[in-house]
N, C-alpha and C positions, 0 to 999 in steps of 0.2 A: 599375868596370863592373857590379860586383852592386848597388850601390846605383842606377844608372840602370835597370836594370831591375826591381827593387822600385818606383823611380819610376813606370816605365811601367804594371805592372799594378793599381798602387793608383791613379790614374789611368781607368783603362776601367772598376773597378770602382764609382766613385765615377759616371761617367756611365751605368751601368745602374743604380745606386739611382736617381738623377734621373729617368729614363726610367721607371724602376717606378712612382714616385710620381708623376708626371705622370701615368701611365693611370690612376690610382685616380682622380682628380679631375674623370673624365669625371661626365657628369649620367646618373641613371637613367634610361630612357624609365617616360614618364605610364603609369600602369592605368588604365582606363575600371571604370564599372561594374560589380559581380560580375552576372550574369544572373539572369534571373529565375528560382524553380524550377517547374516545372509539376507544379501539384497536382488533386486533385480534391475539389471542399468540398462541405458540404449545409448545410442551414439546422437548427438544435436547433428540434426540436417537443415540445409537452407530448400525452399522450396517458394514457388510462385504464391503467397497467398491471396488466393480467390476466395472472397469471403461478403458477406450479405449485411448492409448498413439496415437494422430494424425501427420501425415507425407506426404507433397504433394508429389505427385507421378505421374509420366507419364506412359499409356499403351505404349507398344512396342511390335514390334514383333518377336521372336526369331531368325527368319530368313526373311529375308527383301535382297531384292538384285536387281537393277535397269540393265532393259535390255538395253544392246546396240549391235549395228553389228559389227561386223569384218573386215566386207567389205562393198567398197562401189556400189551404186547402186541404184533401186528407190523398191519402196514396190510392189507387185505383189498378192499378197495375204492377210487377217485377219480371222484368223479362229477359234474367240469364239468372245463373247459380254464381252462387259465392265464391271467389276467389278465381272464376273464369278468366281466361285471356278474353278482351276484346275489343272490335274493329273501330276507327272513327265513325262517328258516325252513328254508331249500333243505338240503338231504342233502348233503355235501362230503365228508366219508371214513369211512370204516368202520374197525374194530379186530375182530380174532377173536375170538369172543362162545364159542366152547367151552365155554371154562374158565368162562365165567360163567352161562350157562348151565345147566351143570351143579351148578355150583352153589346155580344156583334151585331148580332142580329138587329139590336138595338140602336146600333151606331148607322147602318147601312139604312136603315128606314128613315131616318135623323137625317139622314147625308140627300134621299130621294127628297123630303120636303124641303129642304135648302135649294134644293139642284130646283125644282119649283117653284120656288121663289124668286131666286133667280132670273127665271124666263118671263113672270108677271112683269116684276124690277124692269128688267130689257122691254119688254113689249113697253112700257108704261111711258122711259124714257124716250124710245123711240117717237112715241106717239107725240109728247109734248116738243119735242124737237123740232116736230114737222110742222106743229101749232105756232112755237115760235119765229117759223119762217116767215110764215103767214100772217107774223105780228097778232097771232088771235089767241094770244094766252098771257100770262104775267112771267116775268123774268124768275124771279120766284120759287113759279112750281116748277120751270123749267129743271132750276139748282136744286129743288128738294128730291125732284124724277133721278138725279143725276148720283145725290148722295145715298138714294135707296137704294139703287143699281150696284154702289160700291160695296154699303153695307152686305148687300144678297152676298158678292161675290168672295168676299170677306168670312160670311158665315160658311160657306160650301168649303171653302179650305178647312177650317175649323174642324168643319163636318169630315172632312177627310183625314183629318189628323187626329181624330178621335177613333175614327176607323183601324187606322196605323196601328195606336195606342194598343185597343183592343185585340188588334191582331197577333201584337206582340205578346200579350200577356194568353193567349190561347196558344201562342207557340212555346212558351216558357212552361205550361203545362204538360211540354212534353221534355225528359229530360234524355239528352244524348250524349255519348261517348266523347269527351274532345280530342281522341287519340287512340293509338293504338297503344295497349299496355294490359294490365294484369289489375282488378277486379277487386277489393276487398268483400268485408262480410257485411251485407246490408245492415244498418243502424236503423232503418224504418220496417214496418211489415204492413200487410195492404190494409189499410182501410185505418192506418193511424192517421192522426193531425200533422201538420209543417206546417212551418212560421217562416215566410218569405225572408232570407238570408239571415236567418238564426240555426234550423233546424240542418243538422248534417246527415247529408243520405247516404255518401261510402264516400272513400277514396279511390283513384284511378292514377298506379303508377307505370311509365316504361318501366320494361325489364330487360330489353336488348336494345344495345347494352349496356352494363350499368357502371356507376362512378364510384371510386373509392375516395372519400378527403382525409388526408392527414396533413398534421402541421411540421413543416420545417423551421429549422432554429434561421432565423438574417444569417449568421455567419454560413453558411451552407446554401443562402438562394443564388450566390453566381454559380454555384457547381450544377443547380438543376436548372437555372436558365438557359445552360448551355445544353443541359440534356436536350431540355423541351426544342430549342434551337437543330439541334441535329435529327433530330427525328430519331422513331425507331421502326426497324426491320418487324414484316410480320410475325417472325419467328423469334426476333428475338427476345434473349428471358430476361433484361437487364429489370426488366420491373416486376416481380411476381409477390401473392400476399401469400399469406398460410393463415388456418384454422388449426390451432394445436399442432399439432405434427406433421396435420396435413396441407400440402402444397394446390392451389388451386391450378388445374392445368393450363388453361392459357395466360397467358403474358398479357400485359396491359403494356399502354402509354400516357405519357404527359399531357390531358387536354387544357388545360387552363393552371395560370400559377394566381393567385389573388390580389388585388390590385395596391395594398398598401400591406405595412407591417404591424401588429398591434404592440403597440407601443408599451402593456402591461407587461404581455410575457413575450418579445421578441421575437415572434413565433409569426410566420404567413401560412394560410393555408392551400393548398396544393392539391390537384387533382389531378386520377388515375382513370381511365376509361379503360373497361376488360369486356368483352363477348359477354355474353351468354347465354349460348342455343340452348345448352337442358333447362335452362331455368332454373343453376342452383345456388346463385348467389339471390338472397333478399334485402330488401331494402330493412336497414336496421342492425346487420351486422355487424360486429367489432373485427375486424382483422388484422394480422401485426402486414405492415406491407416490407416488402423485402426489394431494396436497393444493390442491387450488385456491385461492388466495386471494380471497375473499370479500370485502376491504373496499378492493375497488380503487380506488384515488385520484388524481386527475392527476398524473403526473410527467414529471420532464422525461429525455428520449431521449435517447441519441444513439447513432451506429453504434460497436460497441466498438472494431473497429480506429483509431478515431478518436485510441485512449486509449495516453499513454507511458510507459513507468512509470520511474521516477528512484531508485535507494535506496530501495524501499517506498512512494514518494509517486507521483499519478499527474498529469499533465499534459493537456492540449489546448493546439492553438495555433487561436488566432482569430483572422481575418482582420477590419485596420484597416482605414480609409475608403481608406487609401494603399495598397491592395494588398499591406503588410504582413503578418504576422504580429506576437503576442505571445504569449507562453507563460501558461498560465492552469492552475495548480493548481484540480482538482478532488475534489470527498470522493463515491465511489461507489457505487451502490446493487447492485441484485439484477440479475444479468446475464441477460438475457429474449430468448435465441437468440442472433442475430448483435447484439444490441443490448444496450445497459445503461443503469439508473435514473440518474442523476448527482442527486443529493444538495445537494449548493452548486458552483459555480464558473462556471457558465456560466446563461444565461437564453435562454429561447424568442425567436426569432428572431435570434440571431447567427449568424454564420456560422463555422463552423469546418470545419478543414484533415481530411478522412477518408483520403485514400490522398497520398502522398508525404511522409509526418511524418519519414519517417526523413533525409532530407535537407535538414532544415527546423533554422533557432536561431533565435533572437529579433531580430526585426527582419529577419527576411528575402522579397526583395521573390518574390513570387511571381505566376506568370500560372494560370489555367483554360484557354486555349488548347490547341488538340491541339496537339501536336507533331510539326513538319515531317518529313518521311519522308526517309530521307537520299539524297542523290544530285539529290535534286529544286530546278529552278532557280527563278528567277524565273519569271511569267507573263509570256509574249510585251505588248510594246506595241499598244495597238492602232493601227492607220494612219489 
């Protein structure tokens, strides 16, 4: 009995292998075609590219010079507001002149008792002089009349030079503008202490007009020493900087190139002179500066989304006669907006693949057609 029923189920098991293996031997159904992909191409044109070598850049200002006192003393005076334009010259703070004053005052009094002494000295000389003609004096006091006369004349310079001194340091009490320029935020307020060239009262910088510096690579200083050499046109824009987006409006020049290279980073620094009547460049700005290139050449375009990049290398696909694609390795140039220079790989008048690249391999057929809206039928027949 147990061998007929091991019979039996080895049996049903032997007819669903058969069965199993029978279905695998159905035939696949056909694929048709892969479809086309819908791209959007343009044609590679050659064109003149004009385009802008960029360089960070700091505003500076050509004269910049931090005030400090002479002397010491406390503030007595503020005579303009913060951040004013102003003239050479102009009156900015005051220091308590008392003590110096008095001083003079004390040096001038000093200087009359010398100047008095002095004329004793002389009168004194004079007199044994005459004694000595007369043989009715000693040699002596002759020489002693003589060297007192020198001493006086000796102290009265002194006396005069002390004069000087005190003069100086009553005029250093007054502090002045050395230029014309623009004003910081005063650092003192009146009636604080200063410490004779410790203490900082404001800065005073020009601001018309003002200097950009940025660094150029050695490989690049004969191409601006040539600039600098040619000079430029008032109009011309070959030097302009930009703030984010924005372009500043006038044009600058080349005023100085810096006298050696630094030998760390290869780099010299360079200077840009630009206007500035509204007063809106500041000293302390970053700016990218913007170098025009000068020796535009035809080259060849294309739109950069065009471009795919593979492992560091970049590609285009170009459309065959057959509505194809091929993948076309290209060597890159200076990217000029939404557009970039291409170098070798492609030539003016083909046509390559710009929007749909990411769904695109080699050999794949593609249409330009828009694309059906979905839901939408046929068009009715006509009757």
């Amino acid at each position: 009995m147990l061998f007929k029923r091991i019979g039996y189920f080895t049996s049903v098991g032997c007819m669903l292998v058969i069965a199993s293996c029978g279905g695998n031997k159905q035939q696949p159904a056909a694929q048709g075609p892969a479809p086309a992909v819908p791209v959007t191409v343009a044609k590679v044109t050659i064109t003149d590219a004009v385009y802008f070598d960029e360089y960070p850049g700091t505003v500076t200002a050509l004269n910049q010079v931090e005030l400090r006192a002479q002397v010491n003393g406390y503030i007595t005076g503020i005579y303009f507001q913060d951040g004013a334009r102003v003239k050479k010259g102009q009156r900015l703070y005051s220091i308590d002149q008392q003590q110096y004053e008095a001083n003079y005052q004390q040096a001038v009094a000093n200087l009359a008792v010398q100047e008095a002494n002095l004329v004793k000295a002389q009168k004194d000389a004079d007199r044994y002089h005459e004694l000595d003609r007369q043989d009715a004096i000693a040699k002596q006091q002759v020489d002693n009349a003589d060297a007192a006369l020198e001493a006086s004349k000796k102290q009265v310079d002194a006396a005069k030079a002390n004069i000087r001194a005190v003069q100086t340091n009553v005029k250093y009490s007054t502090i002045y503008a050395p230029f014309d320029g623009t004003i910081g935020i005063s650092q003192v307020k009146v009636g604080g202490p200063i410490y004779a060239g410790q203490t900082i009262l404001n800065t005073v910088s020009s601001d018309h007009p003002m200097a950009v510096d940025f660094a150029v690579n050695q490989q690049e200083l004969y191409r601006f020493v040539q600039l600098q050499q040619q000079g430029t046109k008032p109009k011309d824009s070959l030097f302009t900087i930009a703030f984010g987006n924005d372009v500043y409006p006038q044009p600058g020049a080349i005023s100085l190139i810096d006298r050696a290279v630094d030998p760390q980073t290869g780099n010299i620094k360079t200077r840009l002179v630009f206007p500035n009547p509204k007063n809106m460049l500041k000293a302390g700005m970053t700016a990218t500066v913007r170098v025009k290139n000068n020796t535009a050449t035809a080259s060849v375009i294309i739109p950069y989304k065009a471009v795919v990049e593979q492992l560091g290398d970049f590609f285009v696909y170009a459309v065959t006669d057959s509505n194809t694609v091929t993948q076309r390795e290209v060597a890159l140039g200076r990217q000029i907006g939404t557009d970039v220079i291409v170098k070798d790989g492609v030539k003016a008048g083909e046509t390559i693949v710009v929007q749909g690249v990411q769904n695109l391999r080699e050999g794949s057929k593609i249409t330009t057609a828009p694309p059906q809206q979905p839901g939408a039928g046929a068009a009715p027949a006509k009757k």
